[in-house]
Rosetta silent file (secondary structure, phi, psi, omega in degrees, C-alpha in Angstrom):
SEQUENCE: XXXXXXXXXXXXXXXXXXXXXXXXXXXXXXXXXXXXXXXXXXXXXXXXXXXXXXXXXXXXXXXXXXXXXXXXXXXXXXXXX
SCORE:     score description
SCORE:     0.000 S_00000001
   1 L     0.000  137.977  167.125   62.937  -54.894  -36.544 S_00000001
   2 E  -129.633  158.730  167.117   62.754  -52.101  -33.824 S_00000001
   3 L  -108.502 -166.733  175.185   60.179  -50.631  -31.822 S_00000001
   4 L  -163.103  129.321 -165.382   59.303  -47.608  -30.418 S_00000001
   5 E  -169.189  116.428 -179.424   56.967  -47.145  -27.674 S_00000001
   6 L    89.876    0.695 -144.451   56.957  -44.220  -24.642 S_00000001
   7 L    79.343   10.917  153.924   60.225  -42.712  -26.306 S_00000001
   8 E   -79.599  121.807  175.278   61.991  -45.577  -25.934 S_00000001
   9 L  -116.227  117.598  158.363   63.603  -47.094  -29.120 S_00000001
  10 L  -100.308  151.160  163.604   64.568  -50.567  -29.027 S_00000001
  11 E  -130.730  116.873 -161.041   65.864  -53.188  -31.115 S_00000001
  12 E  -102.949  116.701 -177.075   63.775  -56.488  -31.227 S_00000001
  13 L  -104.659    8.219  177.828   65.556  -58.884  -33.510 S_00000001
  14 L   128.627  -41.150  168.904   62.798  -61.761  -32.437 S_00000001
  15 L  -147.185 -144.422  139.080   63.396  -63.002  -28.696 S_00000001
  16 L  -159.280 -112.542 -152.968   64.926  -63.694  -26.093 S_00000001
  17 L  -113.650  168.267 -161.815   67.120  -66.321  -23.990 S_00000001
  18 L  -154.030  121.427 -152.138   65.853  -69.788  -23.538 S_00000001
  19 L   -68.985   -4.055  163.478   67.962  -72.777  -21.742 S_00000001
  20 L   -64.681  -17.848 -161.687   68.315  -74.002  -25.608 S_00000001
  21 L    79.357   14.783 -168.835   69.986  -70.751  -26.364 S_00000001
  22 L   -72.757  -21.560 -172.409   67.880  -70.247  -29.276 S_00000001
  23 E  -125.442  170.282 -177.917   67.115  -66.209  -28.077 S_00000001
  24 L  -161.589  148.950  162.697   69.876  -64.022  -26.267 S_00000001
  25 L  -142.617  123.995  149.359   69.298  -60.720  -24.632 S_00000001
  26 E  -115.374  127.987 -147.790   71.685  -58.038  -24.166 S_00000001
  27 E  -173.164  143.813 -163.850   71.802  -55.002  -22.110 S_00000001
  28 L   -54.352 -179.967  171.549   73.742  -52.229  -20.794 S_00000001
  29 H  -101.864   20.901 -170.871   74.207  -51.952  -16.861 S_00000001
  30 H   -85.777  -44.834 -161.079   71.811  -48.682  -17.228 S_00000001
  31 H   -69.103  -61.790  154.385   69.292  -51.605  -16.689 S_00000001
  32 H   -17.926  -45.400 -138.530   70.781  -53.476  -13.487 S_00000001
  33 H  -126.057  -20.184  173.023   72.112  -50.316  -11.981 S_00000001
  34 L   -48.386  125.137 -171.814   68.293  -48.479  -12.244 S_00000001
  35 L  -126.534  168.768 -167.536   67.540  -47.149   -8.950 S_00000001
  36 L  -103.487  170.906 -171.826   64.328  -46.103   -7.395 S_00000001
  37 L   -57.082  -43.690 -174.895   63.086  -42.794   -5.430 S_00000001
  38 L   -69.232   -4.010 -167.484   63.774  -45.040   -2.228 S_00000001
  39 L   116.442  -75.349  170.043   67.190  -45.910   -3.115 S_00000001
  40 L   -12.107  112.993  157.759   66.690  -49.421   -4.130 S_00000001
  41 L   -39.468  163.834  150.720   68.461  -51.232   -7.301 S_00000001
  42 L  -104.252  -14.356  126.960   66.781  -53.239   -9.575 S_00000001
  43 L    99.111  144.744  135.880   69.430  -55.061   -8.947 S_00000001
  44 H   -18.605  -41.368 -156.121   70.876  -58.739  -10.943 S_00000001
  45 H   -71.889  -29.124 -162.711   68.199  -60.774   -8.986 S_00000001
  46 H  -114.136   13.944  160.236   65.606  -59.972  -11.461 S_00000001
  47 H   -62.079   -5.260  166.327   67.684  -60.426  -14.713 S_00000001
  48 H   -64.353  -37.353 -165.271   66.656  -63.965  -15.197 S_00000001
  49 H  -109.887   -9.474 -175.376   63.019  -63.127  -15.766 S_00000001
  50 H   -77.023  -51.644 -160.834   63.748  -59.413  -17.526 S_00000001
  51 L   -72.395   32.701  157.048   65.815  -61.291  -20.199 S_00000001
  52 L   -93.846  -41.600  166.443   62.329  -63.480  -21.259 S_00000001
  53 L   -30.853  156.728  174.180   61.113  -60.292  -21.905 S_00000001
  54 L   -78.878  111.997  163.618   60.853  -57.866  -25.311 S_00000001
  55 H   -11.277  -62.178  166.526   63.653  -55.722  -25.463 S_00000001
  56 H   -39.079  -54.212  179.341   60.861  -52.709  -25.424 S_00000001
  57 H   -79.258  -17.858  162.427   59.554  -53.819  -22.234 S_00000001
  58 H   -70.102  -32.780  144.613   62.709  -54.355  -20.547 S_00000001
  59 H   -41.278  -16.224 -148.057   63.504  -50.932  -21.200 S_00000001
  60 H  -116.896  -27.688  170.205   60.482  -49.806  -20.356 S_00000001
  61 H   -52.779  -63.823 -150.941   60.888  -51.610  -16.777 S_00000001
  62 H   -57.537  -42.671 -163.588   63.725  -50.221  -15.683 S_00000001
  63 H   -63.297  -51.313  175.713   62.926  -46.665  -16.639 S_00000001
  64 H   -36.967  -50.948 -178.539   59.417  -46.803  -14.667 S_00000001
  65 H   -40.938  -37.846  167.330   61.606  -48.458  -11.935 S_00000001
  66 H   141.842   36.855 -175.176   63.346  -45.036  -11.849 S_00000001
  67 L   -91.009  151.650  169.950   66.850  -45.471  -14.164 S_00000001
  68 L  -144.475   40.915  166.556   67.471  -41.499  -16.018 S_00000001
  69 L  -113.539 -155.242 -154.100   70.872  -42.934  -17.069 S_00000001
  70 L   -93.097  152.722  162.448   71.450  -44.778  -20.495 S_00000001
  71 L  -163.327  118.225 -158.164   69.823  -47.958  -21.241 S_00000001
  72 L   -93.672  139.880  163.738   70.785  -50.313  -24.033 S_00000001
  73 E  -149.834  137.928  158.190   68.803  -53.588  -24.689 S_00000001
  74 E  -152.005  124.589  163.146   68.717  -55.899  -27.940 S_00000001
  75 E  -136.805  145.306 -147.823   67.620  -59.225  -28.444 S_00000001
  76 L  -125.041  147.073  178.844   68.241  -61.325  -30.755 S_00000001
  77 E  -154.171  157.728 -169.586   67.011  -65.009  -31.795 S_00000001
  78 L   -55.731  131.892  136.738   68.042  -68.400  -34.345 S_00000001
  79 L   -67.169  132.378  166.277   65.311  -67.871  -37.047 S_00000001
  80 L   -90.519  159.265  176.416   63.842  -71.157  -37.847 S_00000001
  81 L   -94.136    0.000    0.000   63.282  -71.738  -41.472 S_00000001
Protein backbone atom coordinates (compact mmCIF):
# COMPACT_ATOMS: atom_id res chain seq x y z
CA UNK A 1 0.00 0.00 0.00
CA UNK A 2 1.38 3.63 -0.41
CA UNK A 3 0.25 6.92 0.43
CA UNK A 4 0.38 10.15 -0.74
CA UNK A 5 -0.24 13.15 1.23
CA UNK A 6 1.45 16.99 0.85
CA UNK A 7 3.54 15.59 -2.22
CA UNK A 8 5.07 13.21 -0.37
CA UNK A 9 4.78 9.54 -1.60
CA UNK A 10 5.44 6.91 0.77
CA UNK A 11 5.35 3.33 1.11
CA UNK A 12 3.28 1.94 4.12
CA UNK A 13 3.53 -1.81 4.03
CA UNK A 14 1.50 -1.90 7.63
CA UNK A 15 3.81 -0.61 10.61
CA UNK A 16 6.39 -0.07 12.24
CA UNK A 17 9.17 -1.38 14.82
CA UNK A 18 8.08 -2.87 18.05
CA UNK A 19 10.61 -4.58 20.75
CA UNK A 20 8.91 -7.96 19.26
CA UNK A 21 10.18 -6.98 15.89
CA UNK A 22 6.94 -7.61 14.39
CA UNK A 23 7.13 -3.87 12.30
CA UNK A 24 10.56 -2.43 10.94
CA UNK A 25 11.08 1.02 9.62
CA UNK A 26 13.55 2.10 7.19
CA UNK A 27 14.86 5.35 6.11
CA UNK A 28 17.37 7.21 4.26
CA UNK A 29 19.76 9.67 6.26
CA UNK A 30 17.71 12.58 4.29
CA UNK A 31 15.62 12.03 7.53
CA UNK A 32 18.39 12.19 10.41
CA UNK A 33 20.49 14.68 8.56
CA UNK A 34 17.17 17.30 8.14
CA UNK A 35 18.25 20.55 9.32
CA UNK A 36 16.32 23.54 10.40
CA UNK A 37 16.44 27.47 9.46
CA UNK A 38 18.49 27.72 12.85
CA UNK A 39 20.94 25.18 11.98
CA UNK A 40 19.78 22.43 14.15
CA UNK A 41 19.62 18.51 13.10
CA UNK A 42 16.90 16.45 13.73
CA UNK A 43 19.39 14.55 14.70
CA UNK A 44 19.41 10.28 15.84
CA UNK A 45 17.95 11.26 19.31
CA UNK A 46 14.52 11.30 17.98
CA UNK A 47 14.66 8.11 15.78
CA UNK A 48 13.31 5.89 18.44
CA UNK A 49 9.94 7.58 18.53
CA UNK A 50 9.92 8.63 14.49
CA UNK A 51 10.25 4.86 13.70
CA UNK A 52 6.57 4.18 15.72
CA UNK A 53 5.40 6.38 13.30
CA UNK A 54 3.63 5.95 9.53
CA UNK A 55 6.10 6.12 7.02
CA UNK A 56 3.90 9.28 5.60
CA UNK A 57 4.30 11.09 8.71
CA UNK A 58 7.83 10.50 9.20
CA UNK A 59 8.41 12.02 6.02
CA UNK A 60 6.29 14.54 6.56
CA UNK A 61 8.31 15.43 9.93
CA UNK A 62 11.40 15.87 8.72
CA UNK A 63 10.45 17.94 5.72
CA UNK A 64 8.40 20.53 8.02
CA UNK A 65 11.55 20.26 10.25
CA UNK A 66 13.31 21.85 7.23
CA UNK A 67 15.16 18.67 5.16
CA UNK A 68 15.02 19.87 0.90
CA UNK A 69 17.34 16.87 0.36
CA UNK A 70 16.01 13.26 -0.47
CA UNK A 71 14.03 11.36 1.94
CA UNK A 72 13.32 7.66 1.75
CA UNK A 73 11.07 5.90 4.39
CA UNK A 74 9.23 2.36 4.20
CA UNK A 75 7.82 0.30 6.71
CA UNK A 76 7.07 -2.79 6.72
CA UNK A 77 5.26 -5.37 9.22
CA UNK A 78 4.66 -9.64 9.93
CA UNK A 79 0.98 -9.86 8.72
CA UNK A 80 -0.89 -11.93 11.13
CA UNK A 81 -3.22 -14.36 9.56
Amino acid sequence: MSCIRNGITAVCAGAWPTATFERLALLSDGVPEARADSGELYGFDRLPNLTLMPACDIAEGAQRFGQGDDITVLTLAIAEN
